[in-house]
C-alpha positions in Angstrom: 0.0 0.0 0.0 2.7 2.3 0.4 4.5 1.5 -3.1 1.4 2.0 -4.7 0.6 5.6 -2.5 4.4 6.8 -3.3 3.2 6.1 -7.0 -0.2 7.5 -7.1 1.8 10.8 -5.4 4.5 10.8 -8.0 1.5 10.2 -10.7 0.0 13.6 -9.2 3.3 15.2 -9.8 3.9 14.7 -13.4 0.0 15.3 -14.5 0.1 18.7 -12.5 3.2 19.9 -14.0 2.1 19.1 -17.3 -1.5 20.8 -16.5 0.7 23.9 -14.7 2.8 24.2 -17.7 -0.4 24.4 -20.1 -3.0 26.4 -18.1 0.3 29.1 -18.0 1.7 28.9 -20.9 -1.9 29.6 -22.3 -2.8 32.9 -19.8 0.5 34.0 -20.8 -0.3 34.6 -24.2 -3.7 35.4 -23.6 -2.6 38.3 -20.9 -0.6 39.5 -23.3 2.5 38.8 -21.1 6.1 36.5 -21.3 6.5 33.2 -20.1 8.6 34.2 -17.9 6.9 36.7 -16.2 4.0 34.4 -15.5 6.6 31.4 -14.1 8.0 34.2 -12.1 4.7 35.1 -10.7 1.5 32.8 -11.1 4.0 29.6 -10.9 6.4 30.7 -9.2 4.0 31.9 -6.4 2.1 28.2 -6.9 4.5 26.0 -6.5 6.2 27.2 -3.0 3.4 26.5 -1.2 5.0 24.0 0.3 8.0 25.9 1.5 5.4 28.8 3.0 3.3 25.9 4.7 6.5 24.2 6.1 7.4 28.0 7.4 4.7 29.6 8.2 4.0 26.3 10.6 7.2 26.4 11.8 7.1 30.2 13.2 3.7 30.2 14.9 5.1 27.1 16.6 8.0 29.1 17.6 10.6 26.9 16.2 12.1 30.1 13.5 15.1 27.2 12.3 12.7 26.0 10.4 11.8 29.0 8.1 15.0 29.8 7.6 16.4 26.2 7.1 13.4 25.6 4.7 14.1 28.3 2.5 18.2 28.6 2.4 18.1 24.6 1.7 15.0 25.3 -0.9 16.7 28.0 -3.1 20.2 26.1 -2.9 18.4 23.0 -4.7 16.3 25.4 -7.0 19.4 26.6 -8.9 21.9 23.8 -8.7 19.7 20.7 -9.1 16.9 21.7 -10.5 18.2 24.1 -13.2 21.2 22.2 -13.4 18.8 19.1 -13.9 16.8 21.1 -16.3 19.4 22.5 -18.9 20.8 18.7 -19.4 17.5 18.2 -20.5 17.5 20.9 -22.1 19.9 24.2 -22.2 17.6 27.1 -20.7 17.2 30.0 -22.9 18.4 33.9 -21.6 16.9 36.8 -22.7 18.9 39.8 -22.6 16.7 41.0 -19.6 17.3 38.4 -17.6 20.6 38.7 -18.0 20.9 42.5 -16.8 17.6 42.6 -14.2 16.0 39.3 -13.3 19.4 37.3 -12.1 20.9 40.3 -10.8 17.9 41.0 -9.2 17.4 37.6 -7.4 21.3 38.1 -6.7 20.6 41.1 -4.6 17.8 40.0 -2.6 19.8 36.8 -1.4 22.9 38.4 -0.7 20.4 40.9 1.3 18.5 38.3 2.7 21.6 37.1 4.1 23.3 40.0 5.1 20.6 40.9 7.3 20.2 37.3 8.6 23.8 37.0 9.7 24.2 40.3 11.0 23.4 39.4 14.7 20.1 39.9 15.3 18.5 37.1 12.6 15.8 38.9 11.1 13.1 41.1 13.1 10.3 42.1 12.1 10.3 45.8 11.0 12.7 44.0 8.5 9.8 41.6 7.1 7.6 44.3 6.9 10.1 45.8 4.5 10.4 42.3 2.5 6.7 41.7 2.4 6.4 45.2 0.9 9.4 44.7 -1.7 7.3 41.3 -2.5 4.3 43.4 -3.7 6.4 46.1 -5.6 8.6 43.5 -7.5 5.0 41.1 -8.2 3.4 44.8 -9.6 7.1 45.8 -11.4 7.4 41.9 -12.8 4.1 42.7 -14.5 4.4 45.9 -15.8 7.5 45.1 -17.2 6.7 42.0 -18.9 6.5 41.7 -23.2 3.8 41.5 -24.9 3.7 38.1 -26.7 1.5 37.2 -29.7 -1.4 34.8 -28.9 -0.6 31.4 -30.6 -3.0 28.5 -32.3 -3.1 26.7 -29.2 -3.9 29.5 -26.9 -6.6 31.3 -28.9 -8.4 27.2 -28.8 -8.2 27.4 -25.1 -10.5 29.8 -22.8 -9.5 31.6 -20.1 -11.3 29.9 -17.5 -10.1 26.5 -19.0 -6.5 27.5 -18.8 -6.8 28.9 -15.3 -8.6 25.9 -14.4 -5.8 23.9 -15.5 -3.7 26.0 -13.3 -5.7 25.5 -9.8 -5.7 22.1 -10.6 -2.1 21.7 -11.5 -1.1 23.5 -8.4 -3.2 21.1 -6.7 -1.8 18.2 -8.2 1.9 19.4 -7.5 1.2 20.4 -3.6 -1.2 17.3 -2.6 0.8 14.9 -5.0 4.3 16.1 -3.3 3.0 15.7 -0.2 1.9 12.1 -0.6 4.9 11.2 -2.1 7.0 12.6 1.0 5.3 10.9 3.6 5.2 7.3 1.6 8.7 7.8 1.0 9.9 8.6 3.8 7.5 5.8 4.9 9.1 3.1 2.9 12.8 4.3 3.0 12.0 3.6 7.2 10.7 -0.1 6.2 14.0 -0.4 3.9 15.8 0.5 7.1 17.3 4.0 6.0 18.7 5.8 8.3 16.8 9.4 9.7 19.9 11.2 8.4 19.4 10.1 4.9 16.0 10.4 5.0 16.0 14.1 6.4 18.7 15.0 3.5 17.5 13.8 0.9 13.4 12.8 0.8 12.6 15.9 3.5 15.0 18.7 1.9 14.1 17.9 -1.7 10.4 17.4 -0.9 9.1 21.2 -0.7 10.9 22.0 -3.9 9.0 18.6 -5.7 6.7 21.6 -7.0 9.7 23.5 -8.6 11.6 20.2 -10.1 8.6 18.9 -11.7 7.3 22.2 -13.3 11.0 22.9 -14.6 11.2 19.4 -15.9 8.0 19.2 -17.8 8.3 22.8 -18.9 12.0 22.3 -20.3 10.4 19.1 -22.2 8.2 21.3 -24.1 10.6 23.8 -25.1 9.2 26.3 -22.5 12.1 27.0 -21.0 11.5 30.8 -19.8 8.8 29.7 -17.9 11.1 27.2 -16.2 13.8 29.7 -15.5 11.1 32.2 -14.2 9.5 29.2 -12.0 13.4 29.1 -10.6 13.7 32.7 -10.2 10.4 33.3 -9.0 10.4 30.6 -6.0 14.1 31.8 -4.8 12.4 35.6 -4.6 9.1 34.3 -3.2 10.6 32.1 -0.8 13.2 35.2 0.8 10.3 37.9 0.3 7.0 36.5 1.3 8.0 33.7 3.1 11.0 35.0 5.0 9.1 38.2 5.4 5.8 36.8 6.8 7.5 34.6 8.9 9.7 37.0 10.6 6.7 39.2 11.4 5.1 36.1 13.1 8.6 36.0 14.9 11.9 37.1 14.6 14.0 34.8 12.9 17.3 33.7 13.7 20.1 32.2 11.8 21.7 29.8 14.0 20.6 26.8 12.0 22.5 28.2 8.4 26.5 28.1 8.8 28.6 29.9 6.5 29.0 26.9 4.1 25.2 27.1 3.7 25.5 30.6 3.2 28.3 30.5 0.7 26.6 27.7 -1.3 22.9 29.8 -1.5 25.5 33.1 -2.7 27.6 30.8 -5.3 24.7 29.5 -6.6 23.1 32.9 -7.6 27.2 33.9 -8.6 27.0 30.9 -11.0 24.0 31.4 -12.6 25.1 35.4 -13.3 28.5 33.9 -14.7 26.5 31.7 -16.9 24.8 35.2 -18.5 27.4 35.7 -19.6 30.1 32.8 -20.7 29.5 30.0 -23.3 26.4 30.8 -25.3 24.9 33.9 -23.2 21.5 33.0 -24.5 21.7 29.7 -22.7 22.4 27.6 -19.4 24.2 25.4 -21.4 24.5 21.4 -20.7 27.9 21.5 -19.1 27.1 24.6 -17.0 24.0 22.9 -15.6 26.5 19.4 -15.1 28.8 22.1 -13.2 25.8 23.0 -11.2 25.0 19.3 -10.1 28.5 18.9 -9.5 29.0 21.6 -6.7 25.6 20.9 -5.5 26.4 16.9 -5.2 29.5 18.5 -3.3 27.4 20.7 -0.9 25.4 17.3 -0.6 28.4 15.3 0.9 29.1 18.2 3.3 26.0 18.1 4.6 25.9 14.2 5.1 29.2 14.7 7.0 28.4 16.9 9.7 25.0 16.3 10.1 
C-alpha cells in the first residue's frame, strides 16, 4: 500500500506539472504577457506553497530554524539541481533581460537576505515588513514590465477559464501529490531501514521543492524554457520575500541553523547562474554549465551528510 501511495503521489506530480505548464503557458499569451513573467509570478507563487506551509508552521510554533532552514536549503536545490537538472534536458534559454535585471535582481535580494540574517540579530520584524512590501512592488514591477507576446493557435483554442482551471488544478496536483509522495517515501525508506539522516537530506529537503523540479522538468520538455527559468527565479524571490518576510513578522528569525557553508553555497549559486549570463552561449544555461551546477551541488550534498 505504500509503493502503490508513493506512485499514485508521484502520478499527481507529473500530471500537475504538465497541466501547470499548459494552463500558464496559455494565460501567458492570452494576458498579453512572457513566459517568464507568469513562471516568475502565477508559478512561481504556486509551486512554493510548500515551502510557506512548512514556514509559516514552523514560526507560529515558535521553532524560526525552520523557516529559515526551509528556505536557504530550498533555493540552494532550485538553482543547482533543478536548473542544473533542467538544462541537461535541455539548455535554458536567456533573454537579454534576464541577464541585466531578473538574475541580478534575485542576486541582490539573497545576498540581502543574508546579510541581514547574519548580521546578529536574525531577522526582526520591522525587516519583514520591508520584505513583504518589496514582495508586492517586484510582483506589480514583474508585470508591468513584462513583453507583450503574440497569442498562438493553441492558446486562442483554449479559454481563459479552462487555462486557469488547469492552473488551480495543476497546483493542486503538484502540492497534494508532493505531499503524498514525501510521507510514503519517507514511509518506505523507514521499512528499507534507511537511516533518519538520509532520509532528512534527501526525501525531507528535496520534498518542498518537488513543486519546482517537476514544473522545470515538464516545462524544459516542451521547449518552454523561460517559464522554467522564471519558475526558478520566481520561487528563490518568493521564498526570501513573502515567506522570510511573513514569517519574521510572526517571529523574529534567527540564523543559528544556516552556517557559513550554507551561506556560501545559497550566494555561489546565484554567482554561477550570473556567470553563466554571460560565458559559453549567453543565451543559454548550457548542458555543461547545468552538469557544473550538479557537481557543486552533489558536493554541498556530501558536506551536509558529514556533519550532520
Amino acid at each position: 500500500m505504500t509503493l502503490l501511495l508513493l506512485l499514485v503521489g508521484l502520478g499527481l506530480i507529473v500530471l500537475g506539472a504538465d497541466w501547470l505548464v499548459d494552463g500558464a503557458s496559455s494565460i501567458a499569451r492570452k494576458a498579453g504577457v512572457s513566459e517568464f513573467v507568469i513562471g516568475l509570478t502565477i508559478v512561481g507563487f504556486g509551486t512554493s506553497c510548500p515551502e510557506l506551509v512548512v514556514s509559516l508552521t514552523g514560526a507560529l510554533a515558535g521553532n524560526a530554524d525552520i523557516a529559515i532552514g526551509n528556505v536557504a536549503g530550498s533555493n540552494i536545490f532550485n538553482v543547482l539541481f533543478i536548473l542544473g537538472l533542467t538544462s541537461l534536458i535541455r539548455p535554458v534559454s536567456m533573454t537579454a533581460t534576464n541577464r541585466r535585471r531578473d538574475i541580478p535582481l534575485t542576486l541582490l535580494v539573497t545576498v540581502l537576505f543574508l546579510l541581514l540574517g547574519m548580521s546578529g540579530n536574525g531577522i526582526v520584524r520591522l525587516e519583514g515588513l520591508i520584505f513583504v512590501s518589496l514582495f508586492v512592488a517586484y510582483i506589480i514591477w514583474s508585470f508591468k514590465g513584462g513583453k507583450t507576446e503574440q497569442a498562438d493557435e493553441a492558446a486562442q483554442q483554449r479559454n481563459l477559464p479552462v487555462s486557469v482551471a488547469l492552473v488551480a488544478a495543476g497546483l493542486a496536483g503538484l502540492i497534494f501529490g508532493g505531499d503524498l509522495f514525501v510521507k510514503k517515501a519517507t514511509e518506505l525508506a523507514r521499512l528499507l531501514g534507511v537511516s533518519d539522516k538520509f532520509i532528512a537530506v534527501t526525501v525531507l529537503a528535496g520534498g518542498t521543492s518537488l513543486p519546482e523540479l517537476a514544473t522545470s522538468f515538464v516545462a524544459a520538455l516542451k521547449g518552454r524554457e523561460q517559464l522554467a527559468l522564471g519558475n526558478i527565479l520566481g520561487s528563490n524571490v518568493f521564498n526570501i520575500l513573502l515567506i522570510i518576510g511573513a514569517s519574521s513578522i510572526i517571529t523574529p528569525l534567527s540564523f543559528g541553523s544556516v552556517t557559513a557553508i550554507d551561506a556560501a553555497t545559497l550566494c555561489v549559486s546565484m554567482l554561477l547562474l550570473l556567470l553563466w549570463a554571460y560565458t559559453g552561449r549567453r543565451e543559454n544555461v548550457d548542458r555543461w554549465e547545468g552538469a557544473l551546477m550538479l557537481l557543486v551541488f552533489g558536493a554541498y550534498y556530501c558536506y551536509l551528510f558529514n556533519n550532520i
